[in-house]
C-alpha positions as CSV (number, residue, x, y, z in Angstrom):
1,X,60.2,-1.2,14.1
2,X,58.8,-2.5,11.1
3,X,55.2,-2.4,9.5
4,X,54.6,-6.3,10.1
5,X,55.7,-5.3,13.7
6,X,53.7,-1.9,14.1
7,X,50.6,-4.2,12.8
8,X,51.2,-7.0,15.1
9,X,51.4,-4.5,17.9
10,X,48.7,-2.9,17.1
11,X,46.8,-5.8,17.0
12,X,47.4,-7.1,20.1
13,X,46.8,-3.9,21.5
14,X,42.9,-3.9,20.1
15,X,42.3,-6.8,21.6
16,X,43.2,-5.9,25.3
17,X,42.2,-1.8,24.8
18,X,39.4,-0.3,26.6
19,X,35.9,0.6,25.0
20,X,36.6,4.6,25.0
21,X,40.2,3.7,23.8
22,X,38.5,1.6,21.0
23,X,36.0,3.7,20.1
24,X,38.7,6.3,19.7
25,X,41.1,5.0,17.6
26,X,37.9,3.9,15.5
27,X,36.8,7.6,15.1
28,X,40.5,8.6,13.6
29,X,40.1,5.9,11.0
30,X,36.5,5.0,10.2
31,X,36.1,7.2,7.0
32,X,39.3,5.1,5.8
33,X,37.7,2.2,6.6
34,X,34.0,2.6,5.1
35,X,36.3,4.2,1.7
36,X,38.8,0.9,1.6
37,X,35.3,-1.6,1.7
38,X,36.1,-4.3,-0.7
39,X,33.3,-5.1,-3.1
40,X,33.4,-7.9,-4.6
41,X,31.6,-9.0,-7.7
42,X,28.5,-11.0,-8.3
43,X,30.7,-13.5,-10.0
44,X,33.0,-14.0,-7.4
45,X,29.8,-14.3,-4.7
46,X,28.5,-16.9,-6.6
47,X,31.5,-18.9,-6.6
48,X,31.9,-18.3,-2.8
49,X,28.8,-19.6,-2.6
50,X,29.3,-22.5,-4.5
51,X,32.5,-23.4,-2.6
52,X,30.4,-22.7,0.4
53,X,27.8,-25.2,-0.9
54,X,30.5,-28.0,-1.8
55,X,31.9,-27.7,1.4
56,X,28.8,-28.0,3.3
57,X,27.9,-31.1,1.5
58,X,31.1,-33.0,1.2
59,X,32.0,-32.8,-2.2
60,X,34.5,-30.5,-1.7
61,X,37.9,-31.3,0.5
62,X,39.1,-28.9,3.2
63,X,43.1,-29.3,4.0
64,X,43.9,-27.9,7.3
65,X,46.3,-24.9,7.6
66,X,49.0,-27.3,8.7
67,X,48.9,-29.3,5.7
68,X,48.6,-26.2,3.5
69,X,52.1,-24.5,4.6
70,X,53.4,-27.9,3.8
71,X,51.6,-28.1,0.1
72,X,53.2,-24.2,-0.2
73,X,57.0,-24.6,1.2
74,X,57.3,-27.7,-1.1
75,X,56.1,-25.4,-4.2
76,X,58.2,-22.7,-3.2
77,X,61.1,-24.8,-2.8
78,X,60.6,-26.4,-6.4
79,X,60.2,-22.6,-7.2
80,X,63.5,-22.2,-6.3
81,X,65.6,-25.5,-7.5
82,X,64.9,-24.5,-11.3
């Protein structure tokens, strides 16, 4: 099995496991977890934010997921032809 499958298992497991069974595999792991927290700058939380803003009132364009794995396969494939 590969990692992308040991993930996906995983996560599909988590989402029908038991509280204790939860709260167990959390225990093995949590230092990992608190110690891998992303921070992020002030920088890029202000741009978030602004995105966030432009979004909220229209002046920015959302593309739905759909549409973006169309924008990315026809990059790639461009990618590829040169």
């Amino acid at each position: 099995m590969n990692i992308t499958e040991i993930k996906q298992e995983l996560h599909n497991y988590l989402e029908v496991a038991d509280n204790k069974k939860l709260k167990a595999i959390y225990t093995m792991v949590e230092n990992e977890i608190r110690e891998s927290g992303v921070e992020y700058s002030e920088e890029f939380k202000a741009e978030l934010d602004k995105r966030y803003a432009d979004y909220k009132s229209g002046k920015a364009k959302m593309v739905r997921p759909a549409e973006m794995k169309k924008r990315i396969q026809n990059i790639l494939k461009l990618g590829k032809s040169k």
